[in-house]
N, C-alpha and C positions, 0 to 999 in steps of 0.2 A: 591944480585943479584936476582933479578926477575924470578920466574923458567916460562916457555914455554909450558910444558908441564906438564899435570895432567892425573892419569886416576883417576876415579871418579866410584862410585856404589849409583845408587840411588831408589829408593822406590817408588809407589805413590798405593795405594789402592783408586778407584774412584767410582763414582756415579755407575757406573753400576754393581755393586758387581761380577763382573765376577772373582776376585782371586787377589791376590797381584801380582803387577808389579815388577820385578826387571830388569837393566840395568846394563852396565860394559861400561863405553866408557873411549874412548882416548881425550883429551881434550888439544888441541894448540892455545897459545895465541900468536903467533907471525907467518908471519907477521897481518895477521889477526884472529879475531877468528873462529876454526872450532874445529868439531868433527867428530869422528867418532866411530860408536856402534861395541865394540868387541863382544858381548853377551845379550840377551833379552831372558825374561822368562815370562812366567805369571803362575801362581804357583795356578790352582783354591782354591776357598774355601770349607771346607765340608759342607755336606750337615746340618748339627748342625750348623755352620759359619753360613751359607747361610740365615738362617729362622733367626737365632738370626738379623741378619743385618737387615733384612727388617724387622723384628720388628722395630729398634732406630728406622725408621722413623716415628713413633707415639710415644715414650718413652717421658717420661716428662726429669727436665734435671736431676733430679738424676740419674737415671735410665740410663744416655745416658755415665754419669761418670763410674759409673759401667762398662760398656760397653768398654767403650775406657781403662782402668785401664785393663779388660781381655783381 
């Protein structure tokens, strides 16, 4: 049986380094697809976080392994 209904938590840290994103939604696949956001954060980064980020964007790729690994 196909379930209908999901709730889901998802993630995205983006381009704008302003802090990790997180989500809580309700998610229905019948009859159509919808959702709805139970909960929404953005969680900033510190200021250590912060300088480290916008360094990778010059980081060679070692460096950027490093980075994503911490």
């Amino acid at each position: 049986m196909k379930e209908k209904q999901r709730y889901i938590i998802g993630q995205m840290s983006g381009t704008s380094i302003d802090g990790m994103d997180l989500v809580y939604v309700k998610m229905n696949s019948e009859p159509n697809y919808s959702f709805k956001i139970i909960a929404a954060e953005t969680f900033p980064y510190s200021k250590k976080w912060l300088n480290r980020l916008k360094e990778g964007f010059n980081a060679i790729e070692k460096e950027l392994e490093i980075l994503k690994i911490e």
